[in-house]
Structures are given as structure tokens and as C-alpha cells.
N, C-alpha and C positions, 0 to 999 in steps of 0.2 A: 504493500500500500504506500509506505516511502520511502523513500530508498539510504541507503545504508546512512552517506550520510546524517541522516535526519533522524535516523533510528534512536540515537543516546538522549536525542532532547523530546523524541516524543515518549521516549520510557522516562524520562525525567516530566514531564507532562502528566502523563498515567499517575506517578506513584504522585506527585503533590495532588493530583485530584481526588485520589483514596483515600487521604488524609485529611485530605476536607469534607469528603464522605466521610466518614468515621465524624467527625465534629458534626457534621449535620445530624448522622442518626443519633449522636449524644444528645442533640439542641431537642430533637423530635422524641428520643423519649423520655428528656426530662419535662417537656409540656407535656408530654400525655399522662406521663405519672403522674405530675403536680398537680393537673386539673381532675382524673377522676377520684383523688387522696382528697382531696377538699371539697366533693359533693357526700361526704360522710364518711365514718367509720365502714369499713368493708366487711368486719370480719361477721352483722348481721347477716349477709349475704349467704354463710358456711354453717350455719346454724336454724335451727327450726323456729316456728313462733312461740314454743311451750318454752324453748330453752333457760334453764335458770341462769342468773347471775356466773354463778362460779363455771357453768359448763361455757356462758361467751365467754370468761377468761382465759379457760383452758385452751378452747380453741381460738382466741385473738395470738396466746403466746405460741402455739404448736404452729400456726401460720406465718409467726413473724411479725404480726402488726402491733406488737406491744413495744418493740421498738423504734428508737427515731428515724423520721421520715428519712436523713440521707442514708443509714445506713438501711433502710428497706432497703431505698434505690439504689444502692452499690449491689445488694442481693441481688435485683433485678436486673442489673447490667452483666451480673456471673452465670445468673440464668438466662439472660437473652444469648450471652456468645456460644452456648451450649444448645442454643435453639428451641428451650424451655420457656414457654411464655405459664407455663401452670395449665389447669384442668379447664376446660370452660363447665360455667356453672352450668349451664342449660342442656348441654349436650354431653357432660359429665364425659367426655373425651379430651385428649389434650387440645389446647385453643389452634395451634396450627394445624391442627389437620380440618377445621371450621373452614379456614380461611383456605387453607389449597384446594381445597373442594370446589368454594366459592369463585374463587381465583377466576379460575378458566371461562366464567361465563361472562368475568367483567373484562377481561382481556379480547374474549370476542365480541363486545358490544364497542368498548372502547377502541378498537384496531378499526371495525366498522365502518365508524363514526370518523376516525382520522383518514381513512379511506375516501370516502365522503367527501371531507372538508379539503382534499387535496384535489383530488381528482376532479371533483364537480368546483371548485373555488377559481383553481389556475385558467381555464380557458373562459371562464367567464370574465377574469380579471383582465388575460388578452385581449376577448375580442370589445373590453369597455376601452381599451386604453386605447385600441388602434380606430373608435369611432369618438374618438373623443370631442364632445361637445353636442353627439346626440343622440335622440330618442334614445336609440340602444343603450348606449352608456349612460344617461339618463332614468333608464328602467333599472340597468342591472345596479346602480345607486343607491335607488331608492331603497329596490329590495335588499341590498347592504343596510342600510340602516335601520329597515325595518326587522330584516333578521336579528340585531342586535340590540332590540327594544321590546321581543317575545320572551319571556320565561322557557327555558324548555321544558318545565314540567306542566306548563298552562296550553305549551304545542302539543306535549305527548295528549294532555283530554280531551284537546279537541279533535285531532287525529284519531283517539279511540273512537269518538263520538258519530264521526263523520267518515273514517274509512271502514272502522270497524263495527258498529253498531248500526248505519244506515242503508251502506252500500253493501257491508258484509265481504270484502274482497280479501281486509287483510286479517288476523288475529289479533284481539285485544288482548294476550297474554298466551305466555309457553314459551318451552326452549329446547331445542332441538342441539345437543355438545356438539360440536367439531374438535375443538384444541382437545379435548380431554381425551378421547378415543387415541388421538395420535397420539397424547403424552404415555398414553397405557399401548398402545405399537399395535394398535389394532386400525393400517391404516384405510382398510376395506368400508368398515363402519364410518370411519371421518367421511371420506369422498362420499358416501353414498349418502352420509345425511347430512352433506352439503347444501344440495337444492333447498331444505326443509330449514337449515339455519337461515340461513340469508333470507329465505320466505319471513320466518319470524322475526329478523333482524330490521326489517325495512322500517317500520313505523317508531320505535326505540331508539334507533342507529340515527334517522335525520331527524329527530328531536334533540337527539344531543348535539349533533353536527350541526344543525343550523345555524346558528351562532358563529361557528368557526366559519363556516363559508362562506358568512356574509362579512367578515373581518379578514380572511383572506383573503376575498374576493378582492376586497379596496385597495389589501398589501399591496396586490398584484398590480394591479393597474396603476398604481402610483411610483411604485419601482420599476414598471414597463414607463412609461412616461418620461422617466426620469435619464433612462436609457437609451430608449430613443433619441433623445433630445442630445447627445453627446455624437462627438466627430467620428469615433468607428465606424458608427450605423450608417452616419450620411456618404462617408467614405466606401461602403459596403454597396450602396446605394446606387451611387455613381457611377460602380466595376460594375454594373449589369447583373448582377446577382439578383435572382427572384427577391419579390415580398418573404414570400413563405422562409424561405432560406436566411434572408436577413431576418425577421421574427425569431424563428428558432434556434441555430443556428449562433447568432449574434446578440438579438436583445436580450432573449427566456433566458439564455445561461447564463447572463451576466447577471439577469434580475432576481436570479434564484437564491442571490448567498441572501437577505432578509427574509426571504420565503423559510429556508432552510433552518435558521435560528427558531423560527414561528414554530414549527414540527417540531422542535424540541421543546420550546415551553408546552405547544397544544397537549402533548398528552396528558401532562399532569392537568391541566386544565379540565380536561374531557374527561378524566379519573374522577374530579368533583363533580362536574355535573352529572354522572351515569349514578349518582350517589340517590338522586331524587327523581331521577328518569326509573330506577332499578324498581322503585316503590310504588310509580301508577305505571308500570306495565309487570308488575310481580316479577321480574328477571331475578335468576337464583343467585346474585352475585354478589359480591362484599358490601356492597351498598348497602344492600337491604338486609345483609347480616350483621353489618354495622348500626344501622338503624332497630333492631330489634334487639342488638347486644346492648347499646344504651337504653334502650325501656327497660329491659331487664337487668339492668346492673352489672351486663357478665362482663366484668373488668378485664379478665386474661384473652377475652377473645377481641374486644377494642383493641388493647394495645399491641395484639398479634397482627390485625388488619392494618391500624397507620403503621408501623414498622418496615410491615411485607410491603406497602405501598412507596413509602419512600424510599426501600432498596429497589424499586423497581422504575421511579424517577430519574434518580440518580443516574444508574446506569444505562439508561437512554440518552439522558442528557451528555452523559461521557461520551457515547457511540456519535449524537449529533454533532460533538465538538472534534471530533476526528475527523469525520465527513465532508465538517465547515472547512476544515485545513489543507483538506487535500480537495475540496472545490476551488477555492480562493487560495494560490500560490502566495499571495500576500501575508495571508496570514499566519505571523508565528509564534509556534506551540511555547 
């Protein structure tokens, strides 16, 4: 990917970004500890309603919670690097096997959705930039900004409302795995119930996407503009070279390194929003096992799902900043 030279500084690259990983998952689970430690005593949660006094003592101390909060959380940080988040209450299973389960169904809604917002954003942002000043670009405008003043959870009921409940064409809930079949190597089952995800993905997927599409959309067109407007293009222009070829060719790749940065913040972005999309279309995915671990107080499986989430930020954002380096010779690692 680069070549020899470049190799010591982009491993020099790598290891400072692991290390400011490490400080982030510190940062992430000293808020998630501190905030659910201060909506009450936990050790109620491990004990019955009849329980006496001396038996919530026994078990506040057998748990650990009779001592001070930093030393819980030094516990907690001996048990996270052993991949121990504790038992979840509700499922009286350890909390990460909740969440890898979960995993896979937000991973498929999420990838979707960034699917979506790239694929359906980038040519709408072209063909606004190259009619600049009309109707067309004017239309696909407006619907930029109007996509980014809908709730996506206020798109998904009306989508349920109107694809699913009036016309009947699409599901207002269900979920058909793809990732998870492959992650167990069964890859006969993924392919075949391909057709059937993406069927249920459609109404979910551009509920969450929308938003991003209409905010890329405008990236695009504003970085196409901006590109255009510069001497290679006109110079390309000049040599006889088609439209199409100077477009692509010339403007898109040069407009692509702020697109490119976008796809790295978007997922974690699209991670929050599938959080509230997950719960009006029941999608079995960390969202809405996050939302139902907070009604229910199940602590070890919260801070197994932010954890799992922001090691999964992270290390996309590392992959995007690789990516950027070797699109843009400019930049260095």
C-alpha cells in the first residue's frame, strides 16, 4: 500500500494512533462507568425484593460495590482487558455474548445505510454541481436540506405508515442475518438470504441514510465546484478531452479526499442514529438492546455495547486515515 520508504512512518503512524485508542477507550469507559455509578446503588439490581439488610450487604461486598468508586473502576478496567464485562442481568449470560449477537444486525443496517448515503449522495452531488444554478440543482438543494431537517425516527413512521401499512409492498419489521451466517462459515445460507435482507433493509436502511445523503449530497457538489473552478480542469478542457472524462477522471478524484474524511466520521454517526431507527422498526441490534438494557438497569451489558462500539469507530477511522494518505500524496502520516 506504501512503499518501503514510507513504511517506518506509517508504522510510526499506526502505533501513536493505538495509543490514543487506548486513551479514548479509557475516556469512554470512565463516562460510562461514572454515569451509570450515579443513577444509584447497583448492587439492588443482584438481589431480590424480600432481600434483608445484611443479605444486600453480603452481596454489595461479594460484588465489589462496597468499595471506592476508583478502585471498582480499576476492577473494571482488569476485567475489560480480559474481555469480562460480568453476567448480564436479564439474560443471566455473560454481557458480550448480548452484544455479539446483537452486533451483526446493526453492522448490517449500519453498512446499508452508509451504502446509501455514498452511492445514492455522490452522483446527485455531481450532477447538482455540473447544472449549477438550476432547477436540477435547485431541486436536489432543497431536498439536501430538507433531508437534514426530518428526524429519522419521524421518517422511519411515516415510511411504516405509508409503504408499509397502506400500500403493503414493504415490511414494517423482521430481519433476515446475512453477516452472521458468514461469521459462522455457513456461506450458502448468507447468499441465499441475501435477497430477503436487503428486502427488509430498505425502509430502516434510508431512514437512517437520509440525513447523510442529503449532507453529502451538498459535500459533493460544493467540492465539485470548487474543483472545477481550478486550472487543471480548464486545462483538461482545452486538450479535447470529453466532459465525462474530465468529470471523472479529473474533478471526482480530486473532490473525493473531503468526501472521504465524511465516510469516516459517517459511521459512527449512522451507529447513533440506527440507535432509534433499531426501536420503530424492532431491528434485533445493539440499539435496541441498549435501549432495553437501560430500562432495565442491566449495567454489564451497557457498558459491553458502548465499548464494543467505540472499538469499532476507532478502527475504521484508523483504516479511513490510511486510505486518506494514500489518496492524497500530500498528505503526511
Amino acid at each position: 500500500m506504501f512503499s518501503k520508504i514510507g513504511q517506518p512512518r506509517m508504522w510510526t503512524f499506526i502505533i501513536r494512533r493505538l495509543i490514543q485508542s487506548v486513551i479514548v477507550i479509557i475516556g469512554v469507559t470512565l463516562i460510562t462507568f461514572t454515569a451509570l455509578q450515579m443513577s444509584g446503588d447497583p448492587t439492588y439490581l443482584y438481589v431480590s425484593e424480600r432481600a434483608t439488610e445484611a443479605e444486600i450487604q453480603r452481596t454489595r461486598e461479594a460484588l465489589g460495590f462496597d468499595k471506592p468508586l476508583p478502585e471498582q473502576y480499576l476492577n473494571f478496567l482488569g476485567n475489560l482487558v480480559q474481555g469480562d464485562f460480568g453476567n448480564s442481568l436479564s439474560y443471566k449470560r455473560p454481557a458480550i455474548e448480548s452484544v455479539m449477537e446483537a452486533l451483526p444486525a446493526t453492522l448490517e443496517l449500519t453498512l446499508f445505510a452508509m451504502f446509501l448515503a455514498i452511492v445514492v449522495a455522490i452522483p446527485l452531488g455531481v450532477v447538482a454541481s455540473l447544472n449549477r444554478g438550476s432547477a436540477v440543482d435547485g431541486s436536489i438543494m432543497t431536498m439536501g436540506m430538507l433531508g437534514q431537517s426530518i428526524p429519522s425516527f419521524w421518517l422511519g413512521i411515516m415510511m411504516i405508515m405509508f409503504f408499509g401499512l397502506q400500500l403493503r409492498i414493504l415490511p414494517i419489521s423482521g430481519h433476515v442475518p446475512f453477516i452472521m451466517p458468514l461469521i459462522q462459515g455457513d456461506f450458502l445460507r448468507a447468499f441465499t438470504n441475501l435477497p430477503q435482507t436487503l428486502y427488509y433493509l430498505i425502509m430502516p436502511g434510508f431512514a437512517v441514510a437520509f440525513y447523510s445523503i442529503s449532507r453529502n449530497a451538498r459535500l459533493v457538489r460544493s467540492s465539485m465546484l470548487e474543483v472545477l473552478g481550478q486550472d487543471f480542469v480548464r486545462t483538461a478542457r482545452s486538450k479535447g478531452i470529453s466532459e465525462r472524462a474530465v468529470v471523472i477522471r479529473h474533478a471526482l478524484r480530486n473532490a473525493w479526499l473531503p468526501v472521504v474524511t465524511m465516510i469516516g466520521l459517517e459511521f459512527g454517526f449512522l451507529i447513533g442514529g440506527v440507535v432509534v431507527v433499531e426501536m420503530v422498526f424492532s431491528w434485533p441490534g445493539i440499539g435496541r438492546l441498549v435501549f432495553n438494557a437501560i430500562n432495565q438497569r442491566d449495567i454489564p451489558v451497557v457498558q459491553a455495547a458502548v465499548v464494543t462500539l467505540a472499538l469499532v469507530f476507532i478502527a475504521l477511522n484508523l483504516i479511513v486515515d490510511l486510505v486518506y494518505a494514500k489518496i492524497d500524496p500530500r498528505v503526511k502520516l
